[in-house]
C-alpha positions, -999 to +999 in steps of 0.1 A: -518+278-269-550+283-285-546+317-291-584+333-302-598+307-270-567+325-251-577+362-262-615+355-254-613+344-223-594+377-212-610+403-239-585+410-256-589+437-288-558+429-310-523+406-315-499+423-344-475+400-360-447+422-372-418+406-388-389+422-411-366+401-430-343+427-440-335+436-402-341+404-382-374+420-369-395+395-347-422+411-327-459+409-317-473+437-303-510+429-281-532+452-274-552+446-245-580+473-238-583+509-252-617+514-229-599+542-209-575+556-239-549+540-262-531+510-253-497+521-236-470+496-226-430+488-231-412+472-254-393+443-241-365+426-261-361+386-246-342+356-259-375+336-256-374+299-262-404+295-281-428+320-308-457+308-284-435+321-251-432+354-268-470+358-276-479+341-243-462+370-224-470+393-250-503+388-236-500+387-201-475+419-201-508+437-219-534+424-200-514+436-168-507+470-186-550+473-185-551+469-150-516+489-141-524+522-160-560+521-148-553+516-113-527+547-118-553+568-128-542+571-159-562+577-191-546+550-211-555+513-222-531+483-220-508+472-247-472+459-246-444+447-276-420+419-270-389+414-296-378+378-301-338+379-296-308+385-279-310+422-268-269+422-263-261+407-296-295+414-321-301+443-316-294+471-350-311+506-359-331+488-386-348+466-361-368+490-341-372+515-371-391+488-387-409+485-351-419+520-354-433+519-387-455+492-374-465+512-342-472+544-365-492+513-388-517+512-359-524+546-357-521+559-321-543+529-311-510+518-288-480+540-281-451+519-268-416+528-243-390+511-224-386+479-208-367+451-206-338+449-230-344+480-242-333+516-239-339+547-245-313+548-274-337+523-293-368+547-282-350+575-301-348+548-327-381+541-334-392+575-323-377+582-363-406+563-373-437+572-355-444+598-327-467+572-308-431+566-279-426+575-251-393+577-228-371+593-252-343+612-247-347+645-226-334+660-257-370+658-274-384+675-241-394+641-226-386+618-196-360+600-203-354+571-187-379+557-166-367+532-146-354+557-115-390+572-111-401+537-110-374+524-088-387+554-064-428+543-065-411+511-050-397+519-028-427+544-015-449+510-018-425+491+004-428+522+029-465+517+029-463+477+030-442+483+062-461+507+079-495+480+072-473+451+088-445+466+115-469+497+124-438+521+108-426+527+076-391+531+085-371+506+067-339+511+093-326+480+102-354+459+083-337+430+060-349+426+026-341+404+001-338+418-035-342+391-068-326+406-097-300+441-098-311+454-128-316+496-137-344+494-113-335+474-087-308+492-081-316+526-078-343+510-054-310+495-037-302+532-032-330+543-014-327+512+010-295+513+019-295+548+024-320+546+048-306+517+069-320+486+050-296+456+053-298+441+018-294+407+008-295+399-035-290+380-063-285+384-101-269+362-129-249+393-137-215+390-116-210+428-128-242+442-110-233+416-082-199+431-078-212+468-080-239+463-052-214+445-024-190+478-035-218+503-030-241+488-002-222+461+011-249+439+005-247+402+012-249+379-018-267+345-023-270+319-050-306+330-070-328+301-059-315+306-021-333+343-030-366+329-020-356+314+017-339+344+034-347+351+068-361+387+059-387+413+068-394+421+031-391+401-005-384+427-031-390+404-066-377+426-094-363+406-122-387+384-143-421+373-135-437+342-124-414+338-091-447+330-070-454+298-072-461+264-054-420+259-057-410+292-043-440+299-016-431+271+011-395+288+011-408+322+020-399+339+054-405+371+047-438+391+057-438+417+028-434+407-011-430+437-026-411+447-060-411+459-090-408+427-114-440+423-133-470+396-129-446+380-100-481+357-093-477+324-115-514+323-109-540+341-094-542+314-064-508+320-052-520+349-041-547+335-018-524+312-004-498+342+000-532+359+023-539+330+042-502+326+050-503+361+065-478+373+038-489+410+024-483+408-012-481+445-025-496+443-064-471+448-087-490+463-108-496+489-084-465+494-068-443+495-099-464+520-117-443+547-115-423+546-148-455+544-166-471+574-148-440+595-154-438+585-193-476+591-197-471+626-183-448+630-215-483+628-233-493+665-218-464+682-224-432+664-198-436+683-162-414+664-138-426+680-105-463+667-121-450+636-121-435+628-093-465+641-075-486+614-092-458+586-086-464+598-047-496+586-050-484+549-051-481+550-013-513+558-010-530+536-034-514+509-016-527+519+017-565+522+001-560+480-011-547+472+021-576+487+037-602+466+017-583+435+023-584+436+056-619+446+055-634+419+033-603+393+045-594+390+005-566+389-008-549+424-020-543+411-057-583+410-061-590+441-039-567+457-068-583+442-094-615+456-081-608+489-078-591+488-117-619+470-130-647+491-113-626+524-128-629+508-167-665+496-162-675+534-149-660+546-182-673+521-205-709+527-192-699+567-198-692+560-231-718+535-239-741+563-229-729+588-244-730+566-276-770+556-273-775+596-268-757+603-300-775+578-314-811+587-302-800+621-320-794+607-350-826+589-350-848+616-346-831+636-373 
């Protein structure tokens, strides 16, 4: 990819380069906009196949951190860190203390936490290197984990998908189809099966196969029969990209809603996904919840403050399907609308506030 053509055409401030002989260390950190405050987004450890995959969704994680944390309200930029390598067999204490060294290099411009292939063990890690984490353990007074708080704004967003499509939220008796059983789609598992959902999934992991059929009795498919179950609701929640001109003639399902990130290949597929009558639930807005409950960490960790905020997924979701339906566009842009109309009212604050100083100076 052409990578300053690439970072032009989506704005974006910065792409770090860290490597480390000593501890295997391959990262790139990109940092996507700081209008609203410092860049905050996970670090994700992948087996990528290529240095240009790794910077390509270094990129597109950011740029989707921008529009997640300002569509949460939040008063934080978009930034995200991917590690080239096997997070089952690479992974050693020197790795992500060099990381943090890095981090603490940029000085508070982007604070990073977990994601995939990471944990909150390796957050404690680099957390011995630069204060600028978050989602370490509860020990240091914060969150820990994440990925429960964000299992729960799912499910909340699927709630508010159903009530848009069926007329109810209940999700007794409604079949959904879940790609992927990792720490957050299984929690999310939880909270449908206990409330009647009939669950149909997939994973490569046998193990988290196996520990879903014991726990919800869920049925099990092959993971590219995922995409043609005869469900009410499409829960995506492994990696991105599963919306595509492949995977949308096999849909059945009404509702796509999940936590995996940037589940669009391209923005298009989610006009055909409108015109199809399918209610795509942004992921971006639906899976914000670990992010607003590791931001909170930034004020001093309140949990009962958080989870307040997380509640606010539901209606969030509600508001986009609202102006969808009004303007008959598809819910991806009427997201991207009201995230973009929330960073342009700031950056015309600030600009402001900057000609002001400026005038001050002057007349001095």
């Amino acid at each position: 990819m052409e990578i300053f053509n690439y970072m032009e055409k989506y704005d974006y401030e910065q792409l770090v380069i860290c490597q480390d002989k000593a501890s295997g260390l391959k990262a790139i950190i990109a940092i996507h906009d700081t209008t609203l405050g410092p860049a905050l987004g996970g670090c994700r450890m992948w087996n990528y196949g290529s240095e240009a995959e790794a910077i390509e969704d270094a990129l597109r994680l950011a740029r989707g951190m921008t529009y997640k944390n300002a569509a949460a309200g939040l008063n934080l930029g978009g930034g995200k860190t991917v590690i080239i390598g096997d997070p089952f067999k690479d992974k050693n204490e020197d790795m992500f203390r060099a990381l943090g060294r890095f981090i603490q290099g940029l000085n508070g411009r982007y604070i990073t936490a977990e994601d995939v292939g990471t944990t909150v063990t390796d957050m404690d890690i680099i957390h011995e290197e630069t204060n600028y984490v978050t989602g370490i353990s509860p020990a240091f007074g914060s969150s820990g984990n994440p990925s429960p708080v964000t299992a729960y704004g799912v499910y909340l967003g699927i709630k508010a998908a159903a009530k848009e499509v069926y007329g109810v939220e209940s999700l007794e008796g409604k079949k959904i189809a879940v790609q992927g059983l990792g720490n957050v789609a299984y929690t999310l598992c939880e909270y449908l099966h206990k409330e009647g959902a009939e669950l149909i999934v997939t994973d490569i992991n046998q193990k988290a196969i196996d520990r879903a059929v014991e726990s919800f009795g869920a049925q099990v498919v092959a993971p590219d029969a995922i995409y043609e179950q005869d469900v009410d609701i499409f829960a995506p929640c492994a990696l991105g990209a599963i919306i595509n001109d492949q995977t949308i003639p096999l849909l059945k399902a009404k509702i796509i809603a999940g936590s995996a990130n940037n589940q669009l290949q391209e923005s298009r597929h989610g006009q055909v996904l409108h015109d199809m009558g399918i209610l795509y639930a942004p992921d971006y807005v639906i899976n914000a919840g670990g992010v607003i409950n590791v931001a909170d960490e930034l004020y001093g960790y309140n949990r009962e403050r958080a989870m307040k905020r997380v509640e606010t997924i539901y209606d969030s979701l509600t508001k986009i399907f609202a102006i969808s339906k009004e303007h008959n566009s598809p819910t991806y842009l009427a997201a991207n609308h009201l995230a973009e109309q929330r960073i342009e009212r700031l950056a015309k604050s600030r600009s402001q506030f900057l000609q002001n100083e400026k005038s001050i100076l002057n007349g001095r």
